[in-house]
C-alpha positions in Angstrom: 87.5 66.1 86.0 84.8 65.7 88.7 81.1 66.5 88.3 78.8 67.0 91.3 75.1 65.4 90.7 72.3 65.3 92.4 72.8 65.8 96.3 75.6 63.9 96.8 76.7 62.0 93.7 79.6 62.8 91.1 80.7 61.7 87.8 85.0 61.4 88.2 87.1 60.6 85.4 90.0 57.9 86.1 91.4 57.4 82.6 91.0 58.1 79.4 92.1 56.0 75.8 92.7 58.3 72.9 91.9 61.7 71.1 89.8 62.6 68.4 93.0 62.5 66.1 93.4 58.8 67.1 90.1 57.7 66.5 90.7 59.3 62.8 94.1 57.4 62.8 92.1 54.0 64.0 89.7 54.1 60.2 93.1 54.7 58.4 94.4 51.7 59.5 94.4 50.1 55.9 95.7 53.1 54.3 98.5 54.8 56.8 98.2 57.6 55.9 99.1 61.2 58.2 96.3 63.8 57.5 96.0 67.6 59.3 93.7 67.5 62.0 91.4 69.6 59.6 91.1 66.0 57.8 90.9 64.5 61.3 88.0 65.9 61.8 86.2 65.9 58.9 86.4 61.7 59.1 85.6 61.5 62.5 82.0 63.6 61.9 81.9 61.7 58.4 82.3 58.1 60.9 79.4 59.2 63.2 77.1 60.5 60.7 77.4 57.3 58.3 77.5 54.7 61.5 81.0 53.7 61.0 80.9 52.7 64.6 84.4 50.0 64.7 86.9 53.1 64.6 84.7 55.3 67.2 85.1 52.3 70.0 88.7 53.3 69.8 88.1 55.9 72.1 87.6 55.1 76.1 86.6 56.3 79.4 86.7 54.8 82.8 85.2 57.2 85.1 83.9 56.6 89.3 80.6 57.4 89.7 78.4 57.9 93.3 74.6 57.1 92.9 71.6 55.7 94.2 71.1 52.6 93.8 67.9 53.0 91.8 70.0 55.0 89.6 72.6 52.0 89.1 69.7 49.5 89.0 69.1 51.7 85.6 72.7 52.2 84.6 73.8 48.6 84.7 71.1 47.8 81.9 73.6 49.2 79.6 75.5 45.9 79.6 78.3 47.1 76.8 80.5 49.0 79.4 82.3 47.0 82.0 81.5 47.8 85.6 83.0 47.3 89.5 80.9 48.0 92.4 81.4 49.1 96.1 80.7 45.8 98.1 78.4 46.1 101.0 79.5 42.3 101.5 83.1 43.6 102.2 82.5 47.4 103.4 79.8 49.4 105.5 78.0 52.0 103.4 78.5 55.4 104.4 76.0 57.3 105.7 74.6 58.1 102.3 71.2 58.5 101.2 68.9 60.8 98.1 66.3 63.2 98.8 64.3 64.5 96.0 64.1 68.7 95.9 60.8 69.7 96.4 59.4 70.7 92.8 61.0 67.0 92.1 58.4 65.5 94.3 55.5 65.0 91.2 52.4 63.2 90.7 52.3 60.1 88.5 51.8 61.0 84.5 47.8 59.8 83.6 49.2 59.0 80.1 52.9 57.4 80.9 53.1 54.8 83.1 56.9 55.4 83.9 57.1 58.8 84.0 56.3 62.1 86.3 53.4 64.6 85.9 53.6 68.3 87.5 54.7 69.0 91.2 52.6 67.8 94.2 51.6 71.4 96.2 54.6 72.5 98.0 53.3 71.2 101.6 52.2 68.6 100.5 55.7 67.9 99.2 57.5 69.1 102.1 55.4 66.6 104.0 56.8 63.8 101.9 60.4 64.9 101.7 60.4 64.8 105.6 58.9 61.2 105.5 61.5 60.0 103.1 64.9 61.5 105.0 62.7 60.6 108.4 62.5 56.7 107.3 66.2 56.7 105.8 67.7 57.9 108.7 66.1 54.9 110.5 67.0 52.7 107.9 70.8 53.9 108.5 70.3 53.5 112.4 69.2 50.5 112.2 72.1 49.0 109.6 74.1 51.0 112.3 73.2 48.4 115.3 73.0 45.3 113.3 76.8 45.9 111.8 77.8 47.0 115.7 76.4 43.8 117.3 78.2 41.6 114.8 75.9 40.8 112.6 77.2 39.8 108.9 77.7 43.4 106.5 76.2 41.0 103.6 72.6 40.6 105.9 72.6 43.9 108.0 72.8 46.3 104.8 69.5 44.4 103.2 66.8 46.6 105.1 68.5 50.1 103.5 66.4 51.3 100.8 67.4 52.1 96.9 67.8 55.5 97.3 71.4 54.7 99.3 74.3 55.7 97.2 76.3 52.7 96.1 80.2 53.7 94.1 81.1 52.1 90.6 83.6 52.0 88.2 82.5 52.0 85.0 84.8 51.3 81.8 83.1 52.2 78.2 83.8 52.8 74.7 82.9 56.0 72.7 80.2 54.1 70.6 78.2 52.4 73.5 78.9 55.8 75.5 77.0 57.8 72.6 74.3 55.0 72.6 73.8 55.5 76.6 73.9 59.3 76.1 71.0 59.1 73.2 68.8 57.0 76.1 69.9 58.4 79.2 69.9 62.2 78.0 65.9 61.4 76.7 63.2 63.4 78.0 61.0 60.4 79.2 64.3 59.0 81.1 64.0 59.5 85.0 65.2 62.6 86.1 67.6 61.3 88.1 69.9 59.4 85.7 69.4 62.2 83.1 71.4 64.0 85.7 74.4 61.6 85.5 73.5 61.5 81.6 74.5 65.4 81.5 77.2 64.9 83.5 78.6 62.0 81.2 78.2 64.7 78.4 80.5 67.1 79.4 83.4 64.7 80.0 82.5 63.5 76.2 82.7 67.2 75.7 85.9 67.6 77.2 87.7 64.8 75.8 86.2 64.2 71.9 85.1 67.6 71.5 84.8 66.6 67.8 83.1 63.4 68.1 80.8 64.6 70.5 79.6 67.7 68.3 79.4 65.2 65.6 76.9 63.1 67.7 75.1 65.6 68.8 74.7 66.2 65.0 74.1 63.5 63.2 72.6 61.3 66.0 71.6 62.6 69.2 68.8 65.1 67.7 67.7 63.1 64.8 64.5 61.2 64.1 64.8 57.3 62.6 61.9 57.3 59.8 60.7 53.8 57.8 61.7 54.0 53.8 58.9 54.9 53.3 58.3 58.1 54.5 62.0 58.4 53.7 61.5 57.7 49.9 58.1 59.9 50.6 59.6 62.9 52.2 62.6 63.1 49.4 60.6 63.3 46.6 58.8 65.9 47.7 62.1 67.9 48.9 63.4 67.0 45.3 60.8 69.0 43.5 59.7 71.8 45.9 63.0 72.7 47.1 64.9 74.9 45.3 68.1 73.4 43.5 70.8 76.2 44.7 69.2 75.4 48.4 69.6 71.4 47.9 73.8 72.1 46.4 74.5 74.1 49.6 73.6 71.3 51.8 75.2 68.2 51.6 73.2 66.2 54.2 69.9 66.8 52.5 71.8 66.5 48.6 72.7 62.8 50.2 69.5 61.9 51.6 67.3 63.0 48.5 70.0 61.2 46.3 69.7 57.9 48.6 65.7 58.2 48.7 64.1 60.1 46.1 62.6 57.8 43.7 64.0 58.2 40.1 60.4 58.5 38.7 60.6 61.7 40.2 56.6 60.4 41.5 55.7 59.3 44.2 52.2 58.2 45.3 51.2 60.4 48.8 
């Protein structure tokens, strides 16, 4: 499975480790037991939703991934997953480079000090698009001549600038997968590694259909609150909502069952 991002970048899978069924089969170790794969499933989403997080690292996925290198700089935070990276000390980099689309070229966000506002005018943008490919071809001309005349690969690739692609390999567990996925996939992440973060996504998809749904579920949508909104919010579901409502919905039966308070009263 191969995933084209960006302008030149890809998400590849290499391997995989396991199945939904065997990450059921990894929680039964205490009790080996065989269940259907109806059962299967009902575990795995049960694991997810409840943070039983030992039996979901059972799954893996190695996959090769092209990107900028601002992109890695960003991707290597996540420090759980093992990673291997093309050497510029050993190899020359290809010929390689990121330029934003247009309607990506944006002003700064007033209110967010990481983050991107609305587009620059088109000109404008053009304008800037042509200065960025203009100054990384000459970056790539000049890391040409200094590798031609001899010069060490490990000083001549220093003047190339971040938006060069650079390969990995990257090895990571289900678990710390989900965990980049809830980051990466974020509306205030860069645009960029979103991309990859989508990409990652659909090879979740493809292999742990369950556990990804499941994720999506119970933990990629979902809002942490303190215990005390918690406890606030329940007791107020457990006597305004109606009873038949609160019986047909399991998730909200366990939540106002964890945080109502018994009084039945709560100070708001």
């Amino acid at each position: 499975m191969k995933i084209s991002v960006l302008d030149h970048g890809y998400v590849e899978v290499v391997a995989t480790m396991g199945t939904d069924a065997f990450l059921a089969e990894s929680a039964r170790m205490s009790t080996a037991t065989v269940a259907s794969e109806e059962a299967n499933k009902r575990l795995v989403e049960r694991l997810i939703r409840d943070r039983h997080t030992s039996p979901i690292e059972f799954g893996q996925i190695v996959v090769e991934i092209a990107m900028p290198i601002f992109v890695m700089r960003q991707w290597v935070r996540h420090r759980t997953g093992a990673f291997n990276e093309f050497s510029g000390r050993y190899s020359v980099f290809p010929d390689l480079f990121y330029i934003p689309d247009i309607e990506r070229i944006q002003y700064q966000s007033t209110f967010n000090k990481q983050g991107s506002a609305e587009p620059l005018p088109v000109e404008e943008a053009k304008h800037w698009q042509e200065v960025m490919r203009t100054e990384s071809e000459t970056q790539y001309r000049t890391y040409e001549a200094k590798v031609a005349s001899g010069m060490t690969r490990e000083l001549a690739r220093i003047n190339l600038g971040t938006n060069f692609y650079t390969k990995v390999r990257w090895t990571v567990n289900l678990h710390n997968l989900f965990h980049f996925l809830r980051l990466r996939e974020d509306q205030h992440a860069q645009w960029e590694i979103r991309q990859f973060a989508h990409a990652m996504h659909e090879v979740c998809r493809q292999y742990f259909p369950v556990a990804t749904e499941a994720f999506e579920l119970h933990v990629q949508n979902t809002a942490v609150v303190s215990d005390l909104l918690a406890t606030t919010l329940a007791t107020l579901a457990k006597g305004n909502i109606p009873s038949e409502y609160i019986d047909a919905n399991p998730e909200l039966r366990q939540f106002i069952a964890r945080h109502a308070d018994p009084s039945g009263a709560i100070d708001v």
